[in-house]
C-alpha positions as CSV (number, residue, x, y, z in Angstrom):
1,X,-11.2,-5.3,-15.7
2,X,-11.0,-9.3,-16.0
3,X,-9.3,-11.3,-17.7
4,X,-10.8,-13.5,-20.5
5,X,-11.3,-17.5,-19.9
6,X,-9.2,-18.0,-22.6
7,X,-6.4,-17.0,-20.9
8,X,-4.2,-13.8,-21.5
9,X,-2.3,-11.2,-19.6
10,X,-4.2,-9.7,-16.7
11,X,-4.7,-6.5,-15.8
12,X,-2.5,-6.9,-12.9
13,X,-0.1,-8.0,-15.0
14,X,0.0,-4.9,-17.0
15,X,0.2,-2.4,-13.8
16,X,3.1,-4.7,-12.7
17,X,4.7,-4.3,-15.9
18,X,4.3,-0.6,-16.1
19,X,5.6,-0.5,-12.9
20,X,9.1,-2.9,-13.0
21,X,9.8,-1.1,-17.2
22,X,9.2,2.6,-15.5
23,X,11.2,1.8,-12.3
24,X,13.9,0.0,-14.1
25,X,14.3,2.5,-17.1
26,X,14.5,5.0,-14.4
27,X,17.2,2.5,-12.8
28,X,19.4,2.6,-16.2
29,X,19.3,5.8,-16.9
30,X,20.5,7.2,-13.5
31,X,21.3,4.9,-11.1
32,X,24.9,3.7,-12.7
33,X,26.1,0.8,-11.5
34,X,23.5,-0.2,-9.4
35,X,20.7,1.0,-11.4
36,X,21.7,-1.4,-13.7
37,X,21.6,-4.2,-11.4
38,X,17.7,-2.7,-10.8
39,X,16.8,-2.3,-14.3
40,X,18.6,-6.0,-15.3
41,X,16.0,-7.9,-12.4
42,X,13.2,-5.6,-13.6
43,X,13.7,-6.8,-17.1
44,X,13.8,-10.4,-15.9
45,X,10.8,-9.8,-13.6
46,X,8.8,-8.1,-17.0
47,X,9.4,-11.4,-18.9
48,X,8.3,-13.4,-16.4
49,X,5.3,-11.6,-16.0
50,X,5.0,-12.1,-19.4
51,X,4.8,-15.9,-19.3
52,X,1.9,-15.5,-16.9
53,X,-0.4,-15.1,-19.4
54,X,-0.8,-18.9,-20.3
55,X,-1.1,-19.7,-16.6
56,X,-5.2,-19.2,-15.6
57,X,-5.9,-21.7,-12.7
58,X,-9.1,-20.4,-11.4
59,X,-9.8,-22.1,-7.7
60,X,-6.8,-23.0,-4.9
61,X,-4.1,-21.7,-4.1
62,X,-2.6,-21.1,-7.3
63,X,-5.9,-19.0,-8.2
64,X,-4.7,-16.7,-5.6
65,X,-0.8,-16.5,-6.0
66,X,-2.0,-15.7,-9.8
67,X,-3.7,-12.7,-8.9
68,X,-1.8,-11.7,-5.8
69,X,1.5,-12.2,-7.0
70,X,1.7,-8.3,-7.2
71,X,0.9,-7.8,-3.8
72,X,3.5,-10.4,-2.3
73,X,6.1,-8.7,-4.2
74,X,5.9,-5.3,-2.8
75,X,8.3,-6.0,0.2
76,X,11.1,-6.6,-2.0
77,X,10.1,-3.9,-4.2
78,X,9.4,-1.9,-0.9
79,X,13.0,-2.9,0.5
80,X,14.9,-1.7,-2.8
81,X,13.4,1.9,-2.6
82,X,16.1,3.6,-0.8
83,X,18.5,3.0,-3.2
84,X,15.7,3.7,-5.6
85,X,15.0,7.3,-4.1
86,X,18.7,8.6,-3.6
87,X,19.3,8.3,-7.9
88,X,17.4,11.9,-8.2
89,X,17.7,13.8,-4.6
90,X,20.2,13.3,-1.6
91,X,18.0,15.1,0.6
92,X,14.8,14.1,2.1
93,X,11.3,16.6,1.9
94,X,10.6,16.4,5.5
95,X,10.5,20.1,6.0
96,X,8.2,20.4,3.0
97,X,5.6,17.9,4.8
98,X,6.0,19.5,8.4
99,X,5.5,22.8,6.4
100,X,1.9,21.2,5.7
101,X,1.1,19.9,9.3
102,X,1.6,22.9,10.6
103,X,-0.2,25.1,7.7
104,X,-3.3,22.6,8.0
105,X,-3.2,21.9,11.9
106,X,-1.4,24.5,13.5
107,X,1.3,22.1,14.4
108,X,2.9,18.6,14.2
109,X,0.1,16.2,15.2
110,X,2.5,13.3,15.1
111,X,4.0,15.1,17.8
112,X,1.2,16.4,19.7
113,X,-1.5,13.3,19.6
114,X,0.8,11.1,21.8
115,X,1.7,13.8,24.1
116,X,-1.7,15.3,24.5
117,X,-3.0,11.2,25.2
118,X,-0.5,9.5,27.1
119,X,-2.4,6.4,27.8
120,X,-1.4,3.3,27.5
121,X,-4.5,1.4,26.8
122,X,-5.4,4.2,24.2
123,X,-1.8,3.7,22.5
124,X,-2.0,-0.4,22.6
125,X,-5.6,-0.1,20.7
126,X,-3.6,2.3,18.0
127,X,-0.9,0.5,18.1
128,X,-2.8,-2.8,17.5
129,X,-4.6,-0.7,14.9
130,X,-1.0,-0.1,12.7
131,X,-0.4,-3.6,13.1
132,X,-4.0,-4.5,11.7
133,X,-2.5,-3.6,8.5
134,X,-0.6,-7.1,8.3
135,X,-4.6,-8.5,8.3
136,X,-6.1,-6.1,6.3
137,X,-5.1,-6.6,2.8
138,X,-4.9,-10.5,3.2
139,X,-8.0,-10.3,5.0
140,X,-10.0,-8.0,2.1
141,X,-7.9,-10.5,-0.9
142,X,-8.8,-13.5,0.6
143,X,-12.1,-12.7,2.0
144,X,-13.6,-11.8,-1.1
145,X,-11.8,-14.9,-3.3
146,X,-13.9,-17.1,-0.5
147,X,-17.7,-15.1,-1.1
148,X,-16.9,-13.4,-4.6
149,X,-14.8,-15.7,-6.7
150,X,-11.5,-15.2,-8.8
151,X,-12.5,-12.5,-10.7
152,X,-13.8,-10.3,-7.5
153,X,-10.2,-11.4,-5.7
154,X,-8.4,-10.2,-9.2
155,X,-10.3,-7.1,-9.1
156,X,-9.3,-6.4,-5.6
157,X,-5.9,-7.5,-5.7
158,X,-5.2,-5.2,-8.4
159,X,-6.5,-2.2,-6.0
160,X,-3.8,-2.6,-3.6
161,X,-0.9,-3.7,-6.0
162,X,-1.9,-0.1,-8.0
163,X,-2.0,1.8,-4.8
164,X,1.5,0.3,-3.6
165,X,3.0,1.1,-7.0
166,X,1.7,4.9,-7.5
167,X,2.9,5.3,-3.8
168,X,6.5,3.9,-5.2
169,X,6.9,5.6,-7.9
170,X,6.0,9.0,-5.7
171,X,8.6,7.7,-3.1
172,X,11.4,7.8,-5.7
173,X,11.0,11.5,-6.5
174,X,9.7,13.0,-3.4
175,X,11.5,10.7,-0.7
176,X,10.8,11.5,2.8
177,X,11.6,9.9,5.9
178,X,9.2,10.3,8.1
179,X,8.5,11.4,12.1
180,X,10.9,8.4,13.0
181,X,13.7,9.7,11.8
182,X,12.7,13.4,12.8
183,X,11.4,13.4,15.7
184,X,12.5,11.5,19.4
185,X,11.0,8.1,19.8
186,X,7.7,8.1,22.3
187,X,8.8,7.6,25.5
188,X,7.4,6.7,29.0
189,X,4.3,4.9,30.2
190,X,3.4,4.5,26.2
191,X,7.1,3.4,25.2
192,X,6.7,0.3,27.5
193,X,3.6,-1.3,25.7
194,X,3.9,-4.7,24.5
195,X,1.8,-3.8,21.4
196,X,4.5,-0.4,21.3
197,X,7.2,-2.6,21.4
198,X,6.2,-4.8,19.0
199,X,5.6,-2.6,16.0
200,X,8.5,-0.5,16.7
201,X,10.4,-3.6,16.3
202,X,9.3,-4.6,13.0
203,X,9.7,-1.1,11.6
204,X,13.4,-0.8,13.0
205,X,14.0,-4.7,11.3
206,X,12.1,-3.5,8.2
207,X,11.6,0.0,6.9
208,X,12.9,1.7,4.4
209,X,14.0,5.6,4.4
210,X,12.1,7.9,2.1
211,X,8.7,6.1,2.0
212,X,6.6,8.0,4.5
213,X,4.9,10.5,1.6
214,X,2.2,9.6,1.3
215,X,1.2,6.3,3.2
216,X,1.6,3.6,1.2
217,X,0.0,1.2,4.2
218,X,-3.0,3.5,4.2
219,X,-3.2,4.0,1.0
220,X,-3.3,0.2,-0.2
221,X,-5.4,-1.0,2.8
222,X,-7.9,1.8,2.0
223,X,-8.1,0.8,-1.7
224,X,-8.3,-3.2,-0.4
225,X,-11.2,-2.1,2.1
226,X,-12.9,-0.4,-0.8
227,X,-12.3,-2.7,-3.5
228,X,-13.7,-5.7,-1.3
229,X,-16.3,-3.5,-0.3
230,X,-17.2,-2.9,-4.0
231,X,-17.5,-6.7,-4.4
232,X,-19.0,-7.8,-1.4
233,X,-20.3,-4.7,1.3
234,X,-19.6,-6.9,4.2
235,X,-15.9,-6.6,3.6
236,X,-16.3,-3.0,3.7
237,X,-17.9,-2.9,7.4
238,X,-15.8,-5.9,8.5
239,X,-12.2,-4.0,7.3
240,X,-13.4,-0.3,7.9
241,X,-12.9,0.4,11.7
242,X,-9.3,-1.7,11.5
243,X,-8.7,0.8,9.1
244,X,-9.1,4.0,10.6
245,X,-7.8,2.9,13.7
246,X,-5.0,2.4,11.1
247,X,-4.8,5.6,9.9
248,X,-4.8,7.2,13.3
249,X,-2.1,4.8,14.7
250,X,0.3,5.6,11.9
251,X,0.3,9.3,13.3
252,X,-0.3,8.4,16.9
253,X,3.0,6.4,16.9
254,X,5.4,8.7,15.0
255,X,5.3,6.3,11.9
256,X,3.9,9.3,9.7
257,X,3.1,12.8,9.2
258,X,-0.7,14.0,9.7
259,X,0.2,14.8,5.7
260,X,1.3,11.5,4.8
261,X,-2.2,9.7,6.1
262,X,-4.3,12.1,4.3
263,X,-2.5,11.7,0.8
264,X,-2.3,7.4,1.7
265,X,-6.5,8.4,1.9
266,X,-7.0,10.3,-1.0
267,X,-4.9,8.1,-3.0
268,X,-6.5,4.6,-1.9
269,X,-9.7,6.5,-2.9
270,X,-8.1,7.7,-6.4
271,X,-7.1,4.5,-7.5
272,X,-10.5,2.6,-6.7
273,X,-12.3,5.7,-8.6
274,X,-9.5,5.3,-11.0
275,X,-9.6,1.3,-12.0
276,X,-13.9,1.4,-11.3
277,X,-14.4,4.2,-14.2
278,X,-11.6,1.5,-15.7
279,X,-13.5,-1.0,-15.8
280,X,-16.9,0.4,-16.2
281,X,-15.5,2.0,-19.7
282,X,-13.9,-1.5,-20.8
283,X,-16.7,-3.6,-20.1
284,X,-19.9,-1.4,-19.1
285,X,-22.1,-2.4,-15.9
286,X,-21.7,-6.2,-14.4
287,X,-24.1,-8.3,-14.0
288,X,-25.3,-9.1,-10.6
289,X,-23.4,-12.0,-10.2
290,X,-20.2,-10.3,-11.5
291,X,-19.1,-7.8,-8.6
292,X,-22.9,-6.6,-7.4
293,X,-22.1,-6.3,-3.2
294,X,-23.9,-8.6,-0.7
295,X,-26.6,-7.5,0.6
């Protein structure tokens, strides 16, 4: 899914757009006073994205803000979803999601896993692991810009960007909170950690009620780590155990339902599927040099 030479708006481009009209509609039609504060930025955003399409640098840094510029605007987009998700529900699903732990599990694993492993170097590796996720999608963005090229970053970039905007849009009508806000906070031996500390800290500075279903960390580092892998399979083994321990830490530490980590999985997996049958329909198989992995 690339972009001509001659210039033109990117496929990033169009997710983003999708993304700020649906959102911001959305925003107008129920959100009232402040929906229309929403939809009036989104609008602005849509135009500018619009002016992007003249705007191709291909190497530096402005290669990369050009295809990445969808990915560095999720925290905003990621700070304005609980006003967002309280224009269609007051209440939050996390009854429906514990429902689904315990129908799958027999329980409440974000409960059970630090309580059955109370060790504190076995919750600082997890813990590290949920703060990998700051690396990761840099990491799989980057990495592949510096052994694939602009197109490969595009292609990757646009991975994560769709995963983080499918899990928004899901966040808006199906808000929940998440084992946080449910459950007591881990406590003894574990709760002292420095890596503990740490995350817990930038999640009480930063989060934002009603995103937990599914994992939109998961499910836009899994769809980096895939996408890079696509371009370049040394990505793939580089990114893949940060990852999972990923995954696991964002159950381990009470940051998400066993639920929410599967459904971040499937759907970082259903968006590369997703853009790859995409791509292969628009423009057939790539060469070798075009997106053929490393060996």
């Amino acid at each position: 899914m690339s972009a001509g030479r001659g210039g033109g708006l990117l496929p990033v481009d169009r997710v983003a757009i999708g993304y700020f009209g649906c959102t911001g509609l959305i925003s107008l039609a129920f959100g009232g006073l402040s929906g229309a504060g929403i939809a009036a930025a989104h609008a602005i955003a849509v135009f500018g994205i619009t002016r992007l399409a003249a705007w191709q640098p291909r190497a530096g840094l402005a290669a990369i803000a050009r295809a990445a510029y969808a990915v560095l605007l999720t925290p905003l987009l990621y700070a304005e979803l609980a006003i967002l998700n309280r224009f269609f529900t007051q209440r939050y699903f996390d009854g429906t999601v514990q429902a689904w732990d315990a129908a799958m599990f027999g329980g409440q694993p974000s409960i059970g896993l630090s309580a059955s492993l109370p060790w504190l170097p076995f919750s600082e590796v997890l813990h590290l692991g949920y703060f990998a996720y700051y690396a990761i999608i840099p990491a799989a963005i980057l990495g592949v810009f510096a052994t694939r090229g602009f197109e490969a970053m595009q292609r990757t970039a646009l991975a994560v960007a769709a995963a983080f905007f499918v899990s928004y849009l899901i966040f808006m009508f199906f808000p929940v909170a998440g084992p946080r806000y449910e459950f007591a906070q881990i406590g003894g031996e574990i709760g002292e950690g420095t890596l503990f500390g740490i995350v817990h800290g930038i999640l009480e500075a930063g989060s934002s009620k009603g995103t937990a279903f599914p994992s939109s960390h998961i499910a836009a580092s899994l769809a980096g780590v895939l996408a890079a892998g696509r371009e370049d399979r040394r990505w793939f083994w580089l990114l893949i155990i940060p990852e999972l321990a990923l995954t696991a830490g964002t159950v381990y530490g009470r940051f998400h339902y066993a639920a929410d980590a599967l459904a971040g999985l499937l759907l970082g997996l259903l968006v590369c599927v997703v853009l790859r049958a995409a791509d292969a329909g628009a423009h057939g198989p790539r060469a070798a040099a075009d997106g053929q992995p490393a060996g």
